[in-house]
N, C-alpha and C positions, 0 to 999 in steps of 0.2 A: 230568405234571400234579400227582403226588403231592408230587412234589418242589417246583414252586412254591407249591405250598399251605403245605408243611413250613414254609420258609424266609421267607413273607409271616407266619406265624403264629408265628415265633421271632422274628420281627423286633422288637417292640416289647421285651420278653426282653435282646436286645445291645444294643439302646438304652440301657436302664434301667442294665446292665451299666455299659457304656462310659462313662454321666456319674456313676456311684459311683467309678469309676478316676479320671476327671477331676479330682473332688470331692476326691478324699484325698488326705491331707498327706504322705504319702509318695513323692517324685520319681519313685522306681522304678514304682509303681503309676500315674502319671499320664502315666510313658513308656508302658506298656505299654495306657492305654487311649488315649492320640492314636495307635498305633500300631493299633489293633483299629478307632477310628474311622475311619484314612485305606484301611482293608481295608474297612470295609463302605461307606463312601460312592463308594469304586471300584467296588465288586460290586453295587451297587443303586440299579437307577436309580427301581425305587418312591421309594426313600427319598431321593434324590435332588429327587424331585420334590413332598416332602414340605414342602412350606415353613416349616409351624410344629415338624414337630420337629426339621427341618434348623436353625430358629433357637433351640427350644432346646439343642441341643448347642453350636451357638455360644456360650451362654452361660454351659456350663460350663466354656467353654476359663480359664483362667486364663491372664491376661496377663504375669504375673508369672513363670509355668511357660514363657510361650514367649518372653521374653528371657533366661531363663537358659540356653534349648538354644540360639537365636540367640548371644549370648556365647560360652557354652562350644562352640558349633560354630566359631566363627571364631577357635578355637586348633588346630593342629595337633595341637598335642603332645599333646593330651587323649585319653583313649580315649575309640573312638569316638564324636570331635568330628563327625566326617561325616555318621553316619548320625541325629545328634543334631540338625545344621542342615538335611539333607535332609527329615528329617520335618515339624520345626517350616515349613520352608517349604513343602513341598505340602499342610499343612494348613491355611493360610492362603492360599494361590493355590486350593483347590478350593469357600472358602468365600466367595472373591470373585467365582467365578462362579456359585455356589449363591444368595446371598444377592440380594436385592433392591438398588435402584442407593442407594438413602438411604443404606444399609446402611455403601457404602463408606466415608463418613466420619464412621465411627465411633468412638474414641479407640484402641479394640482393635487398627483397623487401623491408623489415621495415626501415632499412637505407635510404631511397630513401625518407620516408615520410614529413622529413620538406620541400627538395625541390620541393616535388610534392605541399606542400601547399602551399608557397611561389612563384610558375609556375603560381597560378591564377589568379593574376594579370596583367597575358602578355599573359595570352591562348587564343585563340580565343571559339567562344562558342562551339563548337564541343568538342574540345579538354580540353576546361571546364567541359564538362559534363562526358569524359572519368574520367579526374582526380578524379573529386568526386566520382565516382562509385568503381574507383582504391583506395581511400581511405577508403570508406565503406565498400569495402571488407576486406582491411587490418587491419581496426578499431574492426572488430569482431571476431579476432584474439585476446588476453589476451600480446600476443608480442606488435603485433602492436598497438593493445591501451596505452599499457608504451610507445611506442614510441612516438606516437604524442599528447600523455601530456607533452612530455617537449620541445615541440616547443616551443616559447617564444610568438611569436605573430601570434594571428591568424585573424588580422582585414582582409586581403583578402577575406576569409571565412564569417566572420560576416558580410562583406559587400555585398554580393550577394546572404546571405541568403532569403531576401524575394522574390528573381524569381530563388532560386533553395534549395526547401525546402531538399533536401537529403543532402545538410550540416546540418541541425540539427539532419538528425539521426545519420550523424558521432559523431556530438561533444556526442550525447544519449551513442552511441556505444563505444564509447573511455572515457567517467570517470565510465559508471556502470563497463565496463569489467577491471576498473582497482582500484575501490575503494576497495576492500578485499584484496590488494596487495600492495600496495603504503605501502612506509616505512614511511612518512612522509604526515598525512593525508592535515595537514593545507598549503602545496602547493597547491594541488587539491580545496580546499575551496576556498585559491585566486586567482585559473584560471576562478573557475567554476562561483564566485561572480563577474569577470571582463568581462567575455566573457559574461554572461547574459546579463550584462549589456550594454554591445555591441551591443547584438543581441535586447534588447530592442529600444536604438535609431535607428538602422536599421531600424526598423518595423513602425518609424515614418510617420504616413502620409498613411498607409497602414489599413486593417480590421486588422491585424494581427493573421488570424486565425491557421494559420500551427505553427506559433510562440506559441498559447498555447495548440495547440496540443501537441507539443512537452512539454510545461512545466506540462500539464495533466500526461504524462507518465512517464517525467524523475521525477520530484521530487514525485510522487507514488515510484517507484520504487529504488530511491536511498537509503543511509542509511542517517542518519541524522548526522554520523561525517564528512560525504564530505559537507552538506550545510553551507550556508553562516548563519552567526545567524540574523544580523541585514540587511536585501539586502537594500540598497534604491532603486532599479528598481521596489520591490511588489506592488509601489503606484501607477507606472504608466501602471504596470501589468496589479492590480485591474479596472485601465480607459480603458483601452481596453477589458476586460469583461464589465464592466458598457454599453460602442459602441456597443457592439453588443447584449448584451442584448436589447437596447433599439430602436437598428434599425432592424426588420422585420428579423431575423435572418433565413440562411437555414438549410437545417438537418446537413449538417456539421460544421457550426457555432456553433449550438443549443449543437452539443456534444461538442466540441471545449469548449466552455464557462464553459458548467459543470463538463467536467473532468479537468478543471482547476481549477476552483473556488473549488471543494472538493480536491485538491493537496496542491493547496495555505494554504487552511487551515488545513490541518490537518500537515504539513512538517513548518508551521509559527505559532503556537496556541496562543503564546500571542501576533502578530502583526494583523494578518491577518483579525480573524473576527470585530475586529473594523473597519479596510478596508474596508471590502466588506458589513456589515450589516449598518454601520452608516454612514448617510446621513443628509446634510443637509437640503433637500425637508424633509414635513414630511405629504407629501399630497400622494394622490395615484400615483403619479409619482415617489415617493421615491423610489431608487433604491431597495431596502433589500424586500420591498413589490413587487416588479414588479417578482424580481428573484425568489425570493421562492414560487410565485405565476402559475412563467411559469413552474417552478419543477414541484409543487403540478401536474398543470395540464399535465407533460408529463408523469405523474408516471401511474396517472388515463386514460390516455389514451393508453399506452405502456404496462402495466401491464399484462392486463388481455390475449394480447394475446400473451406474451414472450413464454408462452410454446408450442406453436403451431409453433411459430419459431426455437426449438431446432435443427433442423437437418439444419436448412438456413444459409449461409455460412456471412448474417447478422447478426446473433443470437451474438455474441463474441462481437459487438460493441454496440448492442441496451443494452446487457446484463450489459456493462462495463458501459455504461453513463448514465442505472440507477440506477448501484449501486454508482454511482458519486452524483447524483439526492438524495439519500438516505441519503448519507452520511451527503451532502449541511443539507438537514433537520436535521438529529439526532445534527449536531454540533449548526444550529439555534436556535434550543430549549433549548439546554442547557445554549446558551447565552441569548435567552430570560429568560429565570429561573434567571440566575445572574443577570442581569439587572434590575428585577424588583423587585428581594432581595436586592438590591443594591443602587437603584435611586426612587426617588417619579416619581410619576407621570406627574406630568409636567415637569419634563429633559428626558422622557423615550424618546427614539429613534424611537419612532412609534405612530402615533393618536390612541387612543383607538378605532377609527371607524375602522382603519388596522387590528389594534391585532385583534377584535373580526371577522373580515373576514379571516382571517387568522386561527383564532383558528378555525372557521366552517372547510376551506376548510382543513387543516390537517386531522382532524377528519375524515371528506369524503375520503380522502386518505386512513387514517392508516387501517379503514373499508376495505378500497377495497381490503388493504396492507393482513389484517389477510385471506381474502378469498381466495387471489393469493398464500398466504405459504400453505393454505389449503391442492389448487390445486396441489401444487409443492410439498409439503411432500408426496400427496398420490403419485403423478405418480413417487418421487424419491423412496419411497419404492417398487414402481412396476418393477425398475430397470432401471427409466431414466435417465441419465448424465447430467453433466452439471450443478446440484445443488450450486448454493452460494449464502446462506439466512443470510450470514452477515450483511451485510449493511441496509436489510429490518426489521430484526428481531432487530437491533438495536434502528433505526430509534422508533421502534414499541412499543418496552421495554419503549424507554423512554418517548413517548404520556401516555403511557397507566400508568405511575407512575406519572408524572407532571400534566396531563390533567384529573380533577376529572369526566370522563363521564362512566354513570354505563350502557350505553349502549352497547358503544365499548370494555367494558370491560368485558361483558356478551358474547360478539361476540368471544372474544379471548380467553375464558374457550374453547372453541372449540380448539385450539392449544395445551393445558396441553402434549397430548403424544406425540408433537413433540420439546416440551421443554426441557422435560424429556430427549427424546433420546438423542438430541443437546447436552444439561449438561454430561452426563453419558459418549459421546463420544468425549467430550472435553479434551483436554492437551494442557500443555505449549506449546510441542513438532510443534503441527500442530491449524489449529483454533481452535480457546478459544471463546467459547459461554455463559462459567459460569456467566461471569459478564452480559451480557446485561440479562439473563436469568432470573437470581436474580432480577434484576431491573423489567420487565417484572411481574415477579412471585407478586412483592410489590405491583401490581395496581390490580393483577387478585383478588390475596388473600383479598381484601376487602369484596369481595362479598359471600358466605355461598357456592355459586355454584364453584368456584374457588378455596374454601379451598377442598372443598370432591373431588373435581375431581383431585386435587395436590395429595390427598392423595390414590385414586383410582389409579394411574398411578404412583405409590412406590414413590412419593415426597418425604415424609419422611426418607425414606431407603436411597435415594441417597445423600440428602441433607444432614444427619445427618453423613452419610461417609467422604462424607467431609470434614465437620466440624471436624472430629474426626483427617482424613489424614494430616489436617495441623497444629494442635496444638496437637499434642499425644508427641510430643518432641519437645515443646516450649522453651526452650532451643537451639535451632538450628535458626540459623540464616535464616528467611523468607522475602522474598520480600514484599513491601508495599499493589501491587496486593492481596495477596494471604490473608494477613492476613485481610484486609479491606472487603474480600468474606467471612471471617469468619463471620465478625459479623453483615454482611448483611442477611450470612445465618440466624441466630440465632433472628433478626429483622423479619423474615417470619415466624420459628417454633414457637417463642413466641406467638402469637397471637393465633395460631389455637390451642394452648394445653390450654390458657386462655377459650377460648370458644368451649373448648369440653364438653359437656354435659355426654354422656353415659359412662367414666372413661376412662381410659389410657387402647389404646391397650397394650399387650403384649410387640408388638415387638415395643412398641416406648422404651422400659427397656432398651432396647441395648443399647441403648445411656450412659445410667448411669453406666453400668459395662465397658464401651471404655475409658468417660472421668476419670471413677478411676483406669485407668490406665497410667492416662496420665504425663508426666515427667516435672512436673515446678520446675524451681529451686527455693531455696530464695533470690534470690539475680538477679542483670542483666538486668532484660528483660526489651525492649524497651519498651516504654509507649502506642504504636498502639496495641502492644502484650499483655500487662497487660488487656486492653482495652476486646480486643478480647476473653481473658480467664473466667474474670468477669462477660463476656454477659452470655457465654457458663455455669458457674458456676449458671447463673437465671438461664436458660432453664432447666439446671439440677431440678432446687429447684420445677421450675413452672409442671414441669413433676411427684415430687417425690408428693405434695400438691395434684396434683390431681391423684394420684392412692389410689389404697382403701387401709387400715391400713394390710389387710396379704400380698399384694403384697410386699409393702415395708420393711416388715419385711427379705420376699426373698432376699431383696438389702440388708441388713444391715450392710452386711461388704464393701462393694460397698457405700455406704452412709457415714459410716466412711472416706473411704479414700478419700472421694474428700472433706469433710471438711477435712482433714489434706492438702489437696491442698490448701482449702481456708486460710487455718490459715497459709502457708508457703508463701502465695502472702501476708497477709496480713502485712509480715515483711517487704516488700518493696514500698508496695504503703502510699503515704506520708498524712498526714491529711488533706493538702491542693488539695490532686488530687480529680478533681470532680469525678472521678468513686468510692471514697471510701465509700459514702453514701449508693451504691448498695454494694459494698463488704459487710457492716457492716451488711445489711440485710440478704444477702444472708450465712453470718457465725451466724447471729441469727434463720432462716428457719433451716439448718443442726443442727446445737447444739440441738434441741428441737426436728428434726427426730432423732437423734441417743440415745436421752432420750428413744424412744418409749418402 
């Protein structure tokens, strides 16, 4: 007890000490008091926990004093340059976790950061490992990541990144926190295209699995005006996915591979799936078959019990590397789709003995796929968290439009109200469900059972709002998205009003009193829009044909004005556009209602 009394009550004493050493113009004297202050800030954790005098010794560090030990440490030849760079850096890695979080980007620190990057080449590994953790803290600062974007070179870093994986989440840490800020995007493109590339021959000779871990999250998560457009490192990316797919991979490989391969693709769409889908094997060793095979089978086996893991502090990585798995599939299919629209059969990239295994074991997937959203819809309306049925509902949409099985597609009418929901609680704003959902709706809606239950669950009502919300003032400039949902919509209502038998409900009318309200000019609109307006102008005609002769009459003035739409498109759309054939029809159908 005597003894903590002594030492609490000498303390302020070595304090006082320590910043008159700091303070003095003399180098030697201000080695020896960073050296007395990195002994008492070890030895005490009172003073540790001292926050105002812990900040002011901070303030008599001299910044000046600690690039010159930084410098002269990162000379060999120098006497004792070592113990010069070791001190200067444990005295600033013990005050970045001393210090409050503001603290971090403070000039004392952020300043310091090229020579801390440049230190690692002459750090011992102790002092290696300080530095990186001192840069990752200041990397996740919005300061410090400008700062250490405009270091010049960072091959120290690139070069020790395969036995010290926390330099890749610096370099993660320092372009996300600094892409929405940079004044000048295409600098950061060629750091971030040189330094990849870096880190790629590094990893030479290596599994390189921390290498696509990292590129699994950064290129998720980047915007696409920081990437590189054309990389040449994605080929030898893609061969280090190809390795590990192909050798006995472990559960951290297995995610590693798949949150990369769906990054790769979807941040590279016209390089990437040629990459990783085409092969020159075209035997069962082929790569695109092995890959999308080990998917299939991690989905079917991971799936069914992801929501019994919701609360396991596992759940956020099994969760993430299947919707990686998911995504791999939805982008496959679509290449297979172009592929086989595109090439005969003997150039196709896969034996037909593949595809047709392939096409079973999807199917077994997507099955299992519709019973997992089942499960996951009911316990998320029960009020479980954690929900994100993107990646699966996509994947799902697009089996169930591409792949003609009236099995699975009978199985999926079982989802209509949680399509519904999806759709209804979609915006630009947060996730957008409209699109995979339509697509989706295209494969259900074949079946008799799939249109009533669309209709049973307000398909109609929602769908045709839509329709309405994006073209009521077609005149307004619409993104490609939005309008292309038009006439996807209008691709599903058509058929089912074709093959209603007992007459047009009521409220399907609403539709004809919205669109004869709607504002097209004669003159302007883009050719996707004209497109768009033309479909919506059938659905109009196909709705009016099958209501009975007094309903229509109820429209009359309604039925006029959207021929007066049709006759105002008709001054713009040229004799050569292929949709004019359906305009001329659908201005023949209205002239002959508005005779009635």
């Amino acid at each position: 007890m005597a003894e903590y009394t002594q030492s609490t009550a000498s303390q302020p004493t070595d304090v006082n000490k320590i910043q008159s050493l700091l303070k003095a113009k003399d180098d030697t004297q201000r080695f020896v008091g960073l050296a007395l202050l990195k002994s008492l800030l070890d030895s005490s954790d009172q003073l540790r926990q001292d926050e105002q005098t812990v900040q002011g010794l901070w303030s008599s560090l001299s910044p000046k004093f600690l690039d010159r030990l930084l410098r002269t440490g990162s000379k060999p030849s120098t006497q004792n340059s070592k113990e010069m760079l070791d001190l200067a850096v444990s005295v600033l890695y013990i005050f970045s976790i001393l210090l409050p979080d503001q603290a971090k980007s403070d000039a004392k620190f952020i300043n310091r950061i090229p020579l801390l990057v440049n230190a690692v080449l002459y750090s011992s590994e102790d002092t290696t490992k300080l530095i990186l953790q001192l840069l990752h803290t200041l990397a996740s600062s919005q300061q410090g990541a400008q700062e250490l974007i405009k270091v010049e070179d960072f091959s120290s870093l690139t070069e020790i990144a395969p036995s010290h994986a926390q330099v890749l989440d610096i370099f993660c840490f320092a372009w996300l926190n600094s892409m929405t800020t940079i004044e000048d995007p295409s600098t950061l493109v060629r750091q971030i295209d040189d330094t990849i590339q870096s880190l790629v021959s590094s990893f030479t000779g290596t599994d390189a699995v921390t290498l696509l871990e990292f590129l699994g999250y950064f290129l998720r998560h980047a915007n696409s005006s920081i990437l590189p457009q054309h990389p040449k490192w994605l080929k030898v990316v893609v061969s280090y996915i190809q390795n590990l797919v192909t050798s006995r991979p472990t559960p951290e490989a297995r995610a590693a591979y798949t949150n990369a391969t769906a990054s790769i693709l979807q941040a590279f769409p016209s390089e990437a799936p040629k990459l990783v889908f085409i092969d020159d094997k075209k035997d069962d060793k082929a790569f695109s078959y092995l890959l999308i095979n080990l998917l299939l089978i991690d989905i079917r086996s991971s799936a069914p019990t992801l929501l019994e893991q919701l609360n396991e502090p596992e759940y956020p990585k099994v969760s993430t590397r299947l919707t990686s798995a998911f995504d791999v599939i939805s982008i496959f299919i679509g290449y297979l789709v172009q592929c086989l629209e595109d090439e005969s059969l003997e150039t196709f990239f896969m034996t037909p003995e593949n595809l047709l295994k392939l096409r079973k074991g999807i199917s077994e997937t997507m099955s299992l796929t519709a019973e997992y959203l089942r499960d996951r819809w009911d316990a998320s309306v029960a009020g479980a968290m954690g929900l994100h049925p993107d990646a699966p509902v996509r994947a799902l949409a697009l089996w169930l439009r591409e792949e003609e099985n009236d099995i699975l597609r009978k199985e999926a009418t079982g989802l209509m109200d949680m399509f519904m929901d999806l759709y209804k609680s979609s915006s630009q704003n947060k996730l957008d469900f409209r699109s995979p959902v339509l697509v989706a709706l295209e494969g259900v809606t074949t079946l008799p059972k799939g249109r009533e239950l669309l209709l049973a669950n307000e398909g109609w009502t929602i769908l045709a709002h839509d329709l309405n919300s994006i073209l009521q003032h077609a005149s307004q400039t619409w993104g490609e998205q939005e309008v292309a949902r038009a006439t996807d919509i209008v691709r599903i209502l058509l058929p089912i009003v074709e093959q209603e038998s007992n007459g047009v409900p009521e409220a399907w009318m609403d539709l004809i009193t919205s669109v004869a309200a709607w504002d097209v000019p004669d003159s302007g609109l883009p050719p996707q829009v004209q497109e768009a307006v033309i479909s919506s102008l059938q659905l109009c005609c196909a709705v009016l044909v099958a209501a009975n002769r007094g309903m229509r009459q109820r429209y009359k003035h309604s039925i006029a004005a959207i021929y007066g739409i049709a006759s105002q498109l008709a001054k713009q759309v040229s004799q050569d556009n292929p949709e004019r054939e359906m305009l001329e029809d659908v201005l023949a159908t209205l002239g002959s209602l508005t005779q009635e």
